[in-house]
C-alpha positions, 0 to 999 in steps of 0.5 A: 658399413654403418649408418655413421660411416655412410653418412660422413663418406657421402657427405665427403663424396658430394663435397669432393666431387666436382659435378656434385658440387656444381649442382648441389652447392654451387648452382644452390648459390648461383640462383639464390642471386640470379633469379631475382636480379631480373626483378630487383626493382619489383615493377616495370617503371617509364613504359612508352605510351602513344596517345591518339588524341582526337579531341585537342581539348584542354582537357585532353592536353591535360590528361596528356601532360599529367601522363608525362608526370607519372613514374608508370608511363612516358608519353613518347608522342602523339599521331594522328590515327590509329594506323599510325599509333599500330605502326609504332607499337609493330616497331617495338615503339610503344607497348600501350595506345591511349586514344581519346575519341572527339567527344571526350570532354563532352562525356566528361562534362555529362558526368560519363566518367571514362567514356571516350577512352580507350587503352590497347596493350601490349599482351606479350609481357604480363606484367608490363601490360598490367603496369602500364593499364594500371597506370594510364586508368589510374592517371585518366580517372584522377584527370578528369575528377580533378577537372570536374571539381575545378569547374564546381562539381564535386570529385567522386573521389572526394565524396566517397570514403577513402579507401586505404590498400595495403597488400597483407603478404607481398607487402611490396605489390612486386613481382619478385617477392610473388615470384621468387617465394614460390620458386625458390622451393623448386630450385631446392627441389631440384638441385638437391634431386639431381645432387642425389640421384646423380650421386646413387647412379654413379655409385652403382656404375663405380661401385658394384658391391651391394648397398645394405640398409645402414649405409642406405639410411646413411646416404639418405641422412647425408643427402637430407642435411645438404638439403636442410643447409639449402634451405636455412640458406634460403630462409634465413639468409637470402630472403634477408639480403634480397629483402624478401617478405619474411618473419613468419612462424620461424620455430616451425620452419625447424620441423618443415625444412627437414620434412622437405629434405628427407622426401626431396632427398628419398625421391632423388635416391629411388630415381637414382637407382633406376640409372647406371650413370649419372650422366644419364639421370640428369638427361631425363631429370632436366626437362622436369623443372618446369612442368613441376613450376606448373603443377606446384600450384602457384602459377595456376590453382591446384584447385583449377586443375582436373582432379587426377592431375592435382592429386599427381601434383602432390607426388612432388615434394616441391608441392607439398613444400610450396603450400607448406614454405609460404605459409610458414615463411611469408604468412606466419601460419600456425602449425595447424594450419600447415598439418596437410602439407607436412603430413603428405611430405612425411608421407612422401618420405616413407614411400620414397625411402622404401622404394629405394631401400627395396630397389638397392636390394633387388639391385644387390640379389640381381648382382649376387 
């Protein structure tokens, strides 16, 4: 079979054959809008708040109403100690305790800035804790220098330089246009693996005959092109409907996704071969989605990691495709500076490639 003929009847294949379709298509559309409808509006907004006040000072009461005025928190009342404000948030009532200690007004009057306050969160969500302390800190500081300078003294605020904060690539400051750049490139990732080695294992259960180079390079182009129309998909619409940041060196987009395609597409190729049914190559490659989330090196540094599992990390093209996607996508880096990235996915390719070339062949002289 030639090189030609492999590549349009797999392409045929995969988009004739349900269970294929499912993962390699469908799920791809699937994700694109369910992953990021969770974090539509970017950050946790209105989190319930119990204030502690032991001070019952103007002061105090002010802090207290200008809480109420804020989008990040809703006050959602007052008790009268620390066991009562630890019941409500045991009862899911509150995720933040504000305590003002008796001697509030009188730190601030002494020029103690914050002293007095203290803040306990609710750990559990991340991101919730980290709004709603942002939140409270930022409603406490501007309180009480706002109350300063009512009563003559000069605001710390107004005297220094004003500082100007504006997030270079996640313009937003959100969640999900952190989050989703980075996953998006594992679920490339993994929907076209399992699409591939599904499609190589089921082919040596139904069809004993020998795969010869030509036809394997054809499988591989088929499952590389699905791949590519993936991630265009991606790139170039998703990230525009769900208003992604976005813009970056585009041209070397042109040359990165099928660098990502091919070794994505090589590795499910030479995984598959070591299956006799597709059933079984999706049981053991299911669980690895989120290990490979870990070791992609957005949710913790390669460089905080040992050494040897760093360089493991590495062996997956998702990888390689995270530092290499959002630099290009988000960053606008130059093609110069994503030369490491690209250089270890083109290698990936290579190996992956042979690997299954020489298992497709072992497989055919074992049968002869």
């Amino acid at each position: 079979m030639s090189v030609r003929a492999a590549f349009e009847q797999t392409l045929l294949t995969i988009l004739t054959t349900r269970d294929l379709v499912a993962v390699a298509v469908l799920s791809v559309l699937l994700y694109a809008f369910y992953y990021p409808a969770p974090y539509a509006h970017q950050t946790a907004t209105r989190l319930p708040v119990v204030v502690v006040d032991g001070d019952h000072s103007p002061l105090s009461r002010r802090l207290v109403a200008h809480l109420g005025q804020t989008r990040a928190v809703a006050v959602v009342g007052e008790v009268a100690d620390m066991p009562a404000a630890r019941a409500v948030m045991r009862e899911r009532g509150a995720e933040a305790i504000l305590m003002l200690s008796p001697d509030f007004t009188r730190n601030a009057l002494s020029g103690r800035g914050t002293s007095g306050v203290a803040l306990w969160l609710n750990g559990t969500y991340l991101l919730r804790a980290e709004s709603v302390g942002a939140g409270l800190a930022e409603v406490v500081v501007d309180t009480i220098e706002e109350w300063r300078a009512a009563r003559g003294g000069v605001a710390a605020r107004q005297a220094a330089m004003p500082v100007l904060v504006h997030p270079l690539f996640n313009t937003t400051g959100g969640y999900r246009d952190y989050i989703f750049p980075a996953v998006a490139n594992i679920i490339l990732q993994q929907t076209l693996l399992f699409a591939s080695a599904r499609l190589i294992a089921e082919r040596r259960r139904r069809n004993p005959a020998p795969v010869r180079l030509p036809a394997a390079l054809g499988m591989w182009m088929a499952c590389t092109v699905i791949g590519m129309l993936a991630a265009f998909f991606y790139f170039g619409f998703i990230y525009w409907v769900q208003d992604m940041p976005r813009g970056g060196n585009m041209p070397m987009l042109l040359v990165a996704v099928p660098a990502f395609a091919g070794a994505v597409a090589a590795l499910g190729l030479a995984v598959g071969t070591f299956f006799r049914n597709g059933d079984d190559a999706l049981k053991i490659l299911l669980p690895t989605s989120v290990p490979l989330v870990f070791l992609a090196g957005f949710a913790w540094p390669l460089d905080a990691m040992p050494r040897w599992l760093a360089t493991l990390a590495w062996a997956s093209p998702a990888t390689g495709g995270m530092h290499l996607f959002i630099r290009l996508n988000q960053m606008g880096a130059r093609a110069s500076e994503v030369v490491g990235p690209l250089g270890i996915l083109l290698l990936l390719t290579l190996v992956y490639l042979g690997v299954f070339v020489f298992r497709i062949g072992r497989v055919a002289r074992m049968r002869a």
